[in-house]
N, C-alpha and C positions, 0 to 999 in steps of 0.2 A: 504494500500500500504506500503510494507518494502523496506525502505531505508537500503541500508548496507554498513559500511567500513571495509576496509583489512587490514591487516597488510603487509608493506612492508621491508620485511628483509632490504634493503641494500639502505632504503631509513627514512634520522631522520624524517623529517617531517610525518602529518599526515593529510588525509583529511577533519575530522571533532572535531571540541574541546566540549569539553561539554555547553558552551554558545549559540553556535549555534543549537546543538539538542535540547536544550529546548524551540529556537524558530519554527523549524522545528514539534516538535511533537502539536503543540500547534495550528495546521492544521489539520483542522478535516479530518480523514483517512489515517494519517502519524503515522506510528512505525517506528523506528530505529533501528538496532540490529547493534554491533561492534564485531567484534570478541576478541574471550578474548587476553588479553594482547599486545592491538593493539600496547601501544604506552609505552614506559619509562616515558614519560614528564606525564603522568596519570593514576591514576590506575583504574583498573576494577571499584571497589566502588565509585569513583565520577563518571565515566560513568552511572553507575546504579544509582546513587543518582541525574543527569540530566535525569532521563528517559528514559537511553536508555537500550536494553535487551543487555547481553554479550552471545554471543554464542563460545562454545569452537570448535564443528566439522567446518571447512571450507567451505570444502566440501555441508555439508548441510546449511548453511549459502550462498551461491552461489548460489544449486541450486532454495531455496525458496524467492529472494530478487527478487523486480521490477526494484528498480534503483541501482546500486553500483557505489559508489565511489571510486577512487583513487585520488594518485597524480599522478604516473608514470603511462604508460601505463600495465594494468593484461597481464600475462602470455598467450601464448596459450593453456595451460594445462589450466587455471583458466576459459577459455574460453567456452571449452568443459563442463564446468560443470553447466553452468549456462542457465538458461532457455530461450524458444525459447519469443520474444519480449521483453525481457527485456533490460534497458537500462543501458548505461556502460559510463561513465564520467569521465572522466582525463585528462593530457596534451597526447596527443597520436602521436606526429609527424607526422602526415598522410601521408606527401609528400615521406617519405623515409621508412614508416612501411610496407611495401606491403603485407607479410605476415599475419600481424598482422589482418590489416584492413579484407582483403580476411576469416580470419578467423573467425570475426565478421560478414560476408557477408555471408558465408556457416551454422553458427549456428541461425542465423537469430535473431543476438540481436542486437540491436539499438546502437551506438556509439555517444557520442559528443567530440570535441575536444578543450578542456580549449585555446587553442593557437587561435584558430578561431574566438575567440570571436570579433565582428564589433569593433573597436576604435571608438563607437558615445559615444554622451551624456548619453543615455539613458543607457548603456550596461557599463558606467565606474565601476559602483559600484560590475559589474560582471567580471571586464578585471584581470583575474588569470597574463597574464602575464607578464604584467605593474607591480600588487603588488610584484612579487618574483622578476618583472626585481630592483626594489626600493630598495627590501633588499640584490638585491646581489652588486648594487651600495656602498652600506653602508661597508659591507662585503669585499669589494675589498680593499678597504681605510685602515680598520682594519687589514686585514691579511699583508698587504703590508706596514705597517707601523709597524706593530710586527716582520717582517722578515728586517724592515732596518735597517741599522748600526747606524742610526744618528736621533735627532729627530725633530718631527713636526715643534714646536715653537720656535721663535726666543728666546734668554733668554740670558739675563743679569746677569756675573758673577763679581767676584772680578779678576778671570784666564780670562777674556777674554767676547766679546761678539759672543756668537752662532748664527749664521745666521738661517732663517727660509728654513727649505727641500723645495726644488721643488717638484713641483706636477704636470705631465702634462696627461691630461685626450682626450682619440682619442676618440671622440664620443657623443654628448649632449642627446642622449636621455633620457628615463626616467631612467635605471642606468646612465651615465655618471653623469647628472645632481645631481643623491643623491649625487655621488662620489665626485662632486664638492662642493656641501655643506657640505660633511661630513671633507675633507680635510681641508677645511678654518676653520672649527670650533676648528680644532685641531692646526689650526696655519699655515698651511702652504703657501706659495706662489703658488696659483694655476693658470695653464695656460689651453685651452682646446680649441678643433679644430674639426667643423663638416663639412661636406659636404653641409651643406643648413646653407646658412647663413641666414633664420629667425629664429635661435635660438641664434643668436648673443646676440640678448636684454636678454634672457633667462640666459646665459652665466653669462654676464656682473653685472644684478640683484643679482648673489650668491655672485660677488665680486671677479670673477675671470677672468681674462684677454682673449679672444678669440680672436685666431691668423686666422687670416685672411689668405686664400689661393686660388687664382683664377684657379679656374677647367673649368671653362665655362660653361655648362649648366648641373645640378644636381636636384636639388627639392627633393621631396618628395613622396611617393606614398598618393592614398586615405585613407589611414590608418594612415598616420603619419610616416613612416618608408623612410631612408635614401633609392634614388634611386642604384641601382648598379652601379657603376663607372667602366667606360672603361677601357682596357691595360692603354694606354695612359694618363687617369687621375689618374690611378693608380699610375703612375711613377710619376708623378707629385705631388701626393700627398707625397709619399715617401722621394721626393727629401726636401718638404718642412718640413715636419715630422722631415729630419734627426738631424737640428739644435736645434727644441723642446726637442727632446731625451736627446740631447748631455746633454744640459743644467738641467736634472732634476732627480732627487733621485728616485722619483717613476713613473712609468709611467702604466696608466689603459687604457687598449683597449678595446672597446665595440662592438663594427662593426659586426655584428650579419645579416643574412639573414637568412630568415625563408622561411625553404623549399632547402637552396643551401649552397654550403659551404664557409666558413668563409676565406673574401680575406686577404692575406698575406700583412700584413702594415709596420711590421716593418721587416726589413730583417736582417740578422747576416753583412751586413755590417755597418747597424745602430748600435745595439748592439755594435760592435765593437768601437763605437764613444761613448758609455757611460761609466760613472767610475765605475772600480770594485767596487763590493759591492751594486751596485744600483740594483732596483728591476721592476721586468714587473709583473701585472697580467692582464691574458688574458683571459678574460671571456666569450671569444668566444672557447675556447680551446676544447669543443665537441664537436662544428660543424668545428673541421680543424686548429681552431689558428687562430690569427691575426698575431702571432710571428711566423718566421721562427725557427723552431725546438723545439716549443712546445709541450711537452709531459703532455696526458691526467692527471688528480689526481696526478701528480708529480710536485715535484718544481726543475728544469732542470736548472745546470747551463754553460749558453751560454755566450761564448765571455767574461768570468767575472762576468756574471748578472746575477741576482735569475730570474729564468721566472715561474711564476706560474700557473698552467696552471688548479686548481683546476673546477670539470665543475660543482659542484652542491654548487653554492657560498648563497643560502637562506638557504641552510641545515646548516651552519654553525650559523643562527640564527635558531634554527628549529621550539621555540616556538612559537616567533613571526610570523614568514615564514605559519608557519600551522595556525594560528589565522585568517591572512589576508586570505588566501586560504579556510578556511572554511566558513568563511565569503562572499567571494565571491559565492562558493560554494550555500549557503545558500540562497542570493540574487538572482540565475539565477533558484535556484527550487522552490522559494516561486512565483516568476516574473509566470511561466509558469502553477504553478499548477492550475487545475482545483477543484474548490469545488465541484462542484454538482457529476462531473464523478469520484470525487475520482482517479484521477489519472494528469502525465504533458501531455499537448500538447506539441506535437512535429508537430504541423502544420507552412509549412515553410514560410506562407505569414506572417510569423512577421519577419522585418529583422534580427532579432539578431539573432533565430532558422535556419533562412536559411544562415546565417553565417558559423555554428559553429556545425549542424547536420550534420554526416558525413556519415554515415550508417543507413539507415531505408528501414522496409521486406527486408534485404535480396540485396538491392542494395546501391549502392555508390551514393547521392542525392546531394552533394555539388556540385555548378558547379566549382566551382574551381581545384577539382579533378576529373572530369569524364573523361577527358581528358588521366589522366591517368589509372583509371581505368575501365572504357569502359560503364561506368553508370549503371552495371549491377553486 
């Protein structure tokens, strides 16, 4: 069975590092083939020195692979050239790819979807989007602390004593959460505010203060992810928001809905209450923004404020970013394969498969999307 990865032009990360293919071929009936010059961060000869074959035609590297890697979702061209059952693995958006999906459903090759993975126990060391959510947490801190005017830590001069930046973080999950560790460690005064207050203790454990806000009733979904908020809590949350903003140098927004688009948190009359010179990054900025007039891969300046609205914040660490990723990677194809058949099940009576399988023969098998795509 050949495993294969792509090269993705206009994406730094990569789906698999040469660490991982040495655990991968070490399965009995696993080849890996890469395509030549998959990646900058490595060259052809450690690929081939981990065991993996370099192939330079694409093309024929498509059509001859069982399973293909990505990170982003392949092309519809890439699509077409790749064999009937074969299986195709990346982050793929399901909810908003219709195309994409359909034309996995017409060539009759199998899809999983890295975003689907179950949030259990079992499936952690497989959850792609917890690890790149972690490093864009990190990432956010970084770039928004290289674009402020002032710095982190408090510091004691003979001119004077420097106060410590504020740091106010919309969001505790698993980015916000790095975001908040990553700020404190760099000195700052950090504040942070979520929708469910069981991540208060969470919050509080980094050493950063979690401002309390009563919405009424929020929670969480079975996944771990913040419920949608109403108009009305919306406005409420905004109003409470606007005070945190006022008060702080950098401010990180995370509020992500997978599958829908990204609610508007802070609005350019908040902005309007921050000091020139302070900074937004909004890491929701490719599903929609959390900021009123956030612009995609641009740093947009609103009201005064830097808003950054960069969407692919793990590609900015890309080594590491593709380490974890391939790693996970590595975890959900060793999890499934089969020794004896020399190939993976994709049988969905294992919950994580039936999570996370999107396309199999030729129909739409998730029930989470049949709905929209008619199971067929």
């Amino acid at each position: 069975m050949r495993i294969a990865v792509f090269n993705e032009p206009s994406e730094p990360r990569v789906a698999l590092l040469p660490d991982s293919i040495k655990k991968l071929i070490k399965l009995d009936g696993i080849e890996v083939a890469v395509e030549e010059n998959l990646t900058t961060m490595v060259t052809n000869e450690e690929y081939e020195k981990a065991g993996a074959l370099v192939i330079r035609d694409r093309n024929e590297l498509l059509r001859s692979s069982d399973i293909l890697l990505w990170v982003n979702e392949p092309s519809k061209e890439d699509i077409v050239h790749m064999k009937k059952d074969a299986l195709s693995i990346s982050f793929l958006d399901p909810y908003n790819n219709k195309e994409l999906i359909n034309a996995f459903k017409d060539k009759g090759v199998n899809a999983i979807s890295m975003e689907m993975i179950p949030r259990t126990t079992l499936a952690q060391k497989m959850d792609a989007l917890s690890s790149q959510a972690s490093l864009a947490g990190y990432a956010a801190v970084i770039l928004g602390a290289n674009k402020l005017d002032r710095i982190f830590p408090m510091m004691m001069t003979p001119a004077g004593t420097i106060p410590p930046a504020r740091v106010f973080v919309i969001g505790a999950g698993v980015a916000g959460l790095q975001a908040i560790a990553t700020a404190k460690r760099l000195g700052a005064r950090v504040e942070a505010f979520d929708t469910r207050a069981v991540v208060e203790e969470q919050v509080a454990s980094l050493g950063a203060k979690f401002v309390k806000v009563d919405l009424g009733e929020t929670g969480q979904t079975k996944d771990g992810y913040a419920n949608a908020l109403t108009e009305e809590q919306l406005k409420l949350q905004q109003k409470a928001m606007a005070k945190s903003c006022a008060n702080a140098d950098l401010v990180i927004t995370t509020a992500k809905l997978f599958g829908r688009k990204a609610p508007i948190i802070v609005t350019k009359e908040i902005l309007q209450q921050m000091r020139n010179g302070s900074v937004v990054v909004d890491l929701a900025a490719g599903t929609g923004g959390n900021v009123e007039g956030t612009v995609v891969d641009q740093d947009a300046v609103i009201e005064g404020v830097h808003v950054i609205g960069l969407d692919n914040l793990p590609g900015q660490v890309a080594y590491d970013a593709s380490a974890m990723y391939s790693s996970n990677l590595t975890n959900l194809i060793t999890h499934f394969y089969n020794v004896e058949t020399k190939s993976l099940s994709l049988e969905q009576s294992d919950e994580i498969m039936k999570g996370c399988l999107i396309v199999k023969e030729g129909q739409v098998v998730n029930e989470r999307l049949k709905e929209i795509y008619g199971g067929k």
